[in-house]
Each structure stands twice: as structure tokens, then as C-alpha cells.
ROMARPA-359272 format. One line per 8 residues: number of its first residue (from 1); their letters; for each residue y, x, z of C-alpha. Coordinates in Angstrom, 3 decimals, decimal comma. Example, Ala and Ser with C-alpha at 12.3 -4.5 7.8 and 13.67 -1.06 7.14 Angstrom:
2
1	as	-4,500:12,300:7,800; -1,060:13,670:7,140 $
REM end
This chain:
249
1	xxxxxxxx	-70,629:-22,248:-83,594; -73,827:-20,847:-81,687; -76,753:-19,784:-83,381; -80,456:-19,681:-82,568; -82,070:-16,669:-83,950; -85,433:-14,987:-84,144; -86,326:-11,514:-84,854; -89,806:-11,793:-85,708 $
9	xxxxxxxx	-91,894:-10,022:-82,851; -89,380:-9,140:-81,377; -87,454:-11,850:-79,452; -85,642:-15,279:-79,952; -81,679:-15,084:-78,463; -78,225:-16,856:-79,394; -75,139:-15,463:-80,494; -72,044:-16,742:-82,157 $
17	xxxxxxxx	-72,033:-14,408:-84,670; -75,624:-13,097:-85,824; -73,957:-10,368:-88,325; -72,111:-8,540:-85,643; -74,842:-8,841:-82,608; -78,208:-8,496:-84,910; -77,449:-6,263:-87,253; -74,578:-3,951:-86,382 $
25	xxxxxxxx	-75,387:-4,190:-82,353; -79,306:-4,399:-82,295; -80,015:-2,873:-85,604; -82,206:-5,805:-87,524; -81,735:-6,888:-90,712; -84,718:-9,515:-91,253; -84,508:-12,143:-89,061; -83,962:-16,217:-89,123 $
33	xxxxxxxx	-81,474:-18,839:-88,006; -83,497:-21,405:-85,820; -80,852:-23,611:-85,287; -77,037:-24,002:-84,912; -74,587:-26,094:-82,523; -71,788:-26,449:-81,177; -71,970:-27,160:-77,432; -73,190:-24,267:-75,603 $
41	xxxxxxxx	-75,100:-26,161:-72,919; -77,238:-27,323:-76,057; -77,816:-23,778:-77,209; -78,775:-22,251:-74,280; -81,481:-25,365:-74,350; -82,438:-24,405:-77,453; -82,840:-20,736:-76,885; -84,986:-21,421:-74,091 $
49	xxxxxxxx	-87,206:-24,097:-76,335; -87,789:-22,044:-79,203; -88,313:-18,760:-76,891; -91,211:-20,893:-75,350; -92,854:-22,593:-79,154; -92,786:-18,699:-79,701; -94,586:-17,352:-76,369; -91,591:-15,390:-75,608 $
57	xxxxxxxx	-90,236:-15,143:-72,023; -87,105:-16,647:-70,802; -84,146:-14,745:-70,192; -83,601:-13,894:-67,228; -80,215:-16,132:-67,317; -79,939:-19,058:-69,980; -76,720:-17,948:-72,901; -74,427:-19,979:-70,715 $
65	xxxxxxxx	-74,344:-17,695:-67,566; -74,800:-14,708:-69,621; -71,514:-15,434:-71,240; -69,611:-16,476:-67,524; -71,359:-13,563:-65,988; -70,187:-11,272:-69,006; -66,733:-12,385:-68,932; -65,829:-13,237:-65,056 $
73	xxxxxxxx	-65,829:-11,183:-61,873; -65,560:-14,025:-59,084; -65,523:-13,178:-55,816; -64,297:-15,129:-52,391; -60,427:-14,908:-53,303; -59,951:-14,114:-56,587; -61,298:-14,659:-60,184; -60,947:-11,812:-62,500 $
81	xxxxxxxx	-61,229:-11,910:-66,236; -63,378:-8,956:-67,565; -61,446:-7,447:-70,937; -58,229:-9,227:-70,829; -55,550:-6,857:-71,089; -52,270:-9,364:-71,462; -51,117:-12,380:-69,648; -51,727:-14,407:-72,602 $
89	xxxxxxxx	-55,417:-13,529:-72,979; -55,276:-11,962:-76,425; -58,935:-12,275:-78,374; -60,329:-13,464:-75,062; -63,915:-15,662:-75,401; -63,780:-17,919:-72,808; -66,020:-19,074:-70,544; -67,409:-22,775:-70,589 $
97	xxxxxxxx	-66,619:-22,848:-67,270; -65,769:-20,958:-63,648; -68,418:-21,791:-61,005; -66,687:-20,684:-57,606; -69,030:-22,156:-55,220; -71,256:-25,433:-54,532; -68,758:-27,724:-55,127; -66,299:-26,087:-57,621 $
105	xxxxxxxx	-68,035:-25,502:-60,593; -64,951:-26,424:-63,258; -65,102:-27,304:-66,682; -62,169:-24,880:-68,899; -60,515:-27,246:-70,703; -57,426:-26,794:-72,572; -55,330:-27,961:-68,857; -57,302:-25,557:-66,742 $
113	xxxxxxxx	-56,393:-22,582:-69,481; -53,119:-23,493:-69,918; -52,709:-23,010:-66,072; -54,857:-19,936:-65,863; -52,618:-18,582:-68,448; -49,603:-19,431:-66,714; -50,512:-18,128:-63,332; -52,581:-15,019:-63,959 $
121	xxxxxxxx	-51,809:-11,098:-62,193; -52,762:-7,671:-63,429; -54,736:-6,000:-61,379; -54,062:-3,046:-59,437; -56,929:-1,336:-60,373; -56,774:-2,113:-64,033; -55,439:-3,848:-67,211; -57,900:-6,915:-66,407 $
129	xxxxxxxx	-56,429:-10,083:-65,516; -56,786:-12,312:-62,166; -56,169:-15,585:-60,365; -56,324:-16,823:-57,254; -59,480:-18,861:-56,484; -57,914:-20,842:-54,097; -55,041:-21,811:-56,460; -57,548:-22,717:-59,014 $
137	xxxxxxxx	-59,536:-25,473:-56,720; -56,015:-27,243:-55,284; -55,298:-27,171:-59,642; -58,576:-28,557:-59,924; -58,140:-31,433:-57,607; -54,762:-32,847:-58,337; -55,905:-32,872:-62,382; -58,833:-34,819:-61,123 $
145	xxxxxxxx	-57,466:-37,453:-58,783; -57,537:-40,879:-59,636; -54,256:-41,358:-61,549; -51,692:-43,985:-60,524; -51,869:-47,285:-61,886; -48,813:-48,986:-61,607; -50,694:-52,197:-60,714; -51,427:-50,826:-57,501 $
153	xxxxxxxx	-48,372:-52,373:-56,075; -49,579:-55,709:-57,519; -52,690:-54,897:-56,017; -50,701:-54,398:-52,321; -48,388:-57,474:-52,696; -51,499:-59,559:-52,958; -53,298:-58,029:-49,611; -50,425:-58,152:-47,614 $
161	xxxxxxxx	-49,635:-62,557:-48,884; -53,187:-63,042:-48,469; -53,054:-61,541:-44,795; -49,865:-63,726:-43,996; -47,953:-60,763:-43,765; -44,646:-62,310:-45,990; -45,141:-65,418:-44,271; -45,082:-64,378:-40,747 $
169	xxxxxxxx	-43,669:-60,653:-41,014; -40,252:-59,335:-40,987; -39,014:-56,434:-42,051; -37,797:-55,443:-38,912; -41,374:-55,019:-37,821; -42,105:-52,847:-40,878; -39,235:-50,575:-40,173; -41,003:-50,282:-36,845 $
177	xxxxxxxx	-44,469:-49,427:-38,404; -42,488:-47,387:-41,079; -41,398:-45,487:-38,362; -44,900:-45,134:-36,680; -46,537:-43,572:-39,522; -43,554:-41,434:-40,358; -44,417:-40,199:-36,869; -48,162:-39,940:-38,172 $
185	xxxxxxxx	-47,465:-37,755:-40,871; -45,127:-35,420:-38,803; -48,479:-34,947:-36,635; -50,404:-33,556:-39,372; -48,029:-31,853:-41,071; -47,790:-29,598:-38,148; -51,755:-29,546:-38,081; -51,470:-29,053:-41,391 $
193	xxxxxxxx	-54,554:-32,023:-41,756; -54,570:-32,220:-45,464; -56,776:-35,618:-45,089; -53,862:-37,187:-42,331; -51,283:-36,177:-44,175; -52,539:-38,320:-47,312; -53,399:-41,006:-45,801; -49,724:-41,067:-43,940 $
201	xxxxxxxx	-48,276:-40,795:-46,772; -49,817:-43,519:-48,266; -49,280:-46,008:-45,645; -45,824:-45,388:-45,652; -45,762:-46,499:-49,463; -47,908:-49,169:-48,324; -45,029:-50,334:-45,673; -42,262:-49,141:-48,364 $
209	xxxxxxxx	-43,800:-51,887:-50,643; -43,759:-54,841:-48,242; -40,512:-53,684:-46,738; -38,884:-54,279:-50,610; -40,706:-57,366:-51,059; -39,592:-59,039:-47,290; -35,798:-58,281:-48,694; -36,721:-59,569:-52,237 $
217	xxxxxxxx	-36,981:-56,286:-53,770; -40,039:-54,717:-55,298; -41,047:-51,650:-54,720; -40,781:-50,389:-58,541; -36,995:-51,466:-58,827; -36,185:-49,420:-56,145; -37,883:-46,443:-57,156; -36,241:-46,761:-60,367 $
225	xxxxxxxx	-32,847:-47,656:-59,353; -33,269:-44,032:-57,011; -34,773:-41,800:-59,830; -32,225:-43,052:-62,288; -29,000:-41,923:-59,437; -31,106:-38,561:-58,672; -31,692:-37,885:-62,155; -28,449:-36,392:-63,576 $
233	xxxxxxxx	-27,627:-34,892:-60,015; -26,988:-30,998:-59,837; -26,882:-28,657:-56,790; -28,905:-25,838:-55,721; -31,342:-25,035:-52,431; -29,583:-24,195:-49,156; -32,689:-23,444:-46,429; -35,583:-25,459:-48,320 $
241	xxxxxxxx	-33,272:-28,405:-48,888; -31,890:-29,404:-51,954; -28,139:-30,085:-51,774; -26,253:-31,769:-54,364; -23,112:-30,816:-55,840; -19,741:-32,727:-54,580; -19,226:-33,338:-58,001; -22,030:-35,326:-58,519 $
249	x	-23,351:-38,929:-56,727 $
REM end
């Protein structure tokens, strides 16, 4: 919870727990609770609001980015979290949330600490904890893609009877433009073209689909029918490849 409080004549500020920071920190015993919540975006509103019916000035910074300010240390590579002293973040207050640039400003939820807490380093220089800011947007951006709806191969079966393609296609030709875009994502994996390399890969589940559907097949059986063989396979990595026991199918 996040309290509004006001020390007469003195100033208006928020804390989450007025005991501790008003009387033992900053030495006031009279004082009020304006108002309580417990979102901090609507506290630092209401510190603001009631600093302003009282003619005090604004902070500098509203609660919110006191708090991230008081607890991070973000720079270009890494984000470190100020007074953590274990991997598992022991007593830490955490932030609402990490803003690393423009267009990364993320929201800690319970996924994004679960990963920080599972991919955090000391630091060389102290006990404080750190992550990698880079590691922290690609996180961000595969738990916010659009997740799969299985109707999507519904969705590709219809384009491709619509466009004549089961009528007048073949499956030879799709192993050709299988082939093609296989091609296309070999290109930008070497470029490393993050973008290409999507989009290849998509098209070639695109192609997959029709391919199943020309041999009257659907895409899902035979993704099933592979997971359910791979499944209960055992082996180890030889050179980046995963090799499967003789043992098993």
C-alpha cells in the first residue's frame, strides 16, 4: 500500500510505510494520511495533486521514478540492481518497471522477475546484482508476441482454396517454393536479418501447410505425429547437433 502524507508546513510526499520514513527517518511525529492506494502510478498522481491544493512544489521526480531511480543503475549494456546482495533478490522492493530507452520501457511482472531472477550476475565491483539489457528486450519481445492460435492453419487452408492453389497446385511445385525460401532463410541467417529470417520462416510453414494438405495431410497431424516420435528420444549434442541414441527411433 502507498500512502499520501502531509507534514503540516512542511511538505506533502508518499511512502509505503509512514512509521519508518516520517518518524524514524525524517523525525515528525504529527502529521496526516491524505490518501492511500495501491497502484503506484495513482500515488505518484496523488502526491503531485495534493502537493499543488497545498501550494507546495513538485518533486523534482514524481514517487514512481524516485523509486526506479533509487533502486536501478541502467546504463547502455547492463541493468544493475542497487542493494541486492543474492541471486534471489532477498528483501528487494522492486521497481514498477525498467525504462531502458524510448521504446523499452517494461512493465515487472511476475514473468519478467522470474527471468531477471533466473539470469542475474554479481558484479565485479560489488555484491549488487546485474543483467544484461540486451537479454532483457529479446525476453521482452518473445513474452509479447502475438501468441499462436491454432486456427491459423484454418486461417491458411482457406487463402490458399480461395486462390485456387489446391485446385490447380501440386505439391511438386511447393517442394520447389519450399526449397526457394529455405534458400531465403539461409540468406539471412548469414546476414543475420532478424526481420528475413521471420518472415522465411514463416513462409516455409506457410508452404509446409499446403504441402500436407495437397497429400491429404494437415499440417497439425504431422506436427503431432513428429513431436510424439521425438518426444521420448535420448542422445546428447555432437558439434551443435543433436544426435539421438541408436537405442532409440
Amino acid at each position: 500500500m502507498y500512502y499520501i502524507y502531509h507534514i503540516e508546513g512542511v511538505k506533502v510526499g508518499c511512502t509505503k510505510n509512514p512509521a519508518k520514513r516520517i518518524i524514524v527517518q525524517q523525525g515528525y511525529t504529527d502529521f496526516e494520511i491524505l490518501a492511500k492506494t495501491k497502484c503506484i502510478d495513482e500515488a505518484s498522481k496523488l502526491e503531485f495533486e495534493w502537493q499543488n491544493k497545498f501550494g507546495y512544489k513538485n518533486d523534482a521526480r514524481t514517487y514512481k521514478q524516485t523509486i526506479n531511480n533509487f533502486m536501478l543503475h541502467i546504463t547502455k549494456t547492463t541493468v544493475t540492481f542497487k542493494k541486492t546482495f543474492n541471486k534471489s533478490f532477498d528483501n528487494y522492493t522492486w521497481p514498477s518497471n525498467i525504462e531502458l530507452d524510448e521504446e523499452y520501457n517494461i512493465e515487472v511482472n511476475n514473468e519478467v522477475k522470474d527471468f531477471i531472477l533466473k539470469n542475474n550476475f554479481k558484479s565485479a565491483h560489488n555484491n549488487e546484482r546485474y543483467i544484461y539489457s540486451q537479454s532483457l528486450r529479446n525476453f521482452w519481445d518473445i513474452a509479447n508476441k502475438p501468441k499462436v492460435n491454432l486456427e491459423i492453419f484454418d486461417n491458411i487452408r482457406s487463402w490458399a482454396n480461395e486462390r485456387g492453389l489446391y485446385d490447380s497446385g501440386n505439391s511438386q511445385t511447393q517442394y520447389v517454393k519450399l526449397m526457394e525460401e529455405a534458400g531465403e532463410l539461409a540468406k539471412a541467417l548469414l546476414e543475420q536479418d532478424t526481420k528475413e529470417i521471420e518472415d522465411a520462416i514463416g513462409d516455409m510453414v506457410v508452404v509446409l501447410t499446403n504441402l500436407a494438405h495437397l497429400q491429404a495431410m494437415s499440417i497439425e497431424e504431422c506436427i503431432h505425429s513428429a513431436y510424439n516420435v521425438i518426444a521420448k528420444r535420448t542422445g546428447k549434442m555432437i558439434n551443435g547437433t543433436f544426435v539421438k541414441d541408436d537405442t532409440t527411433n
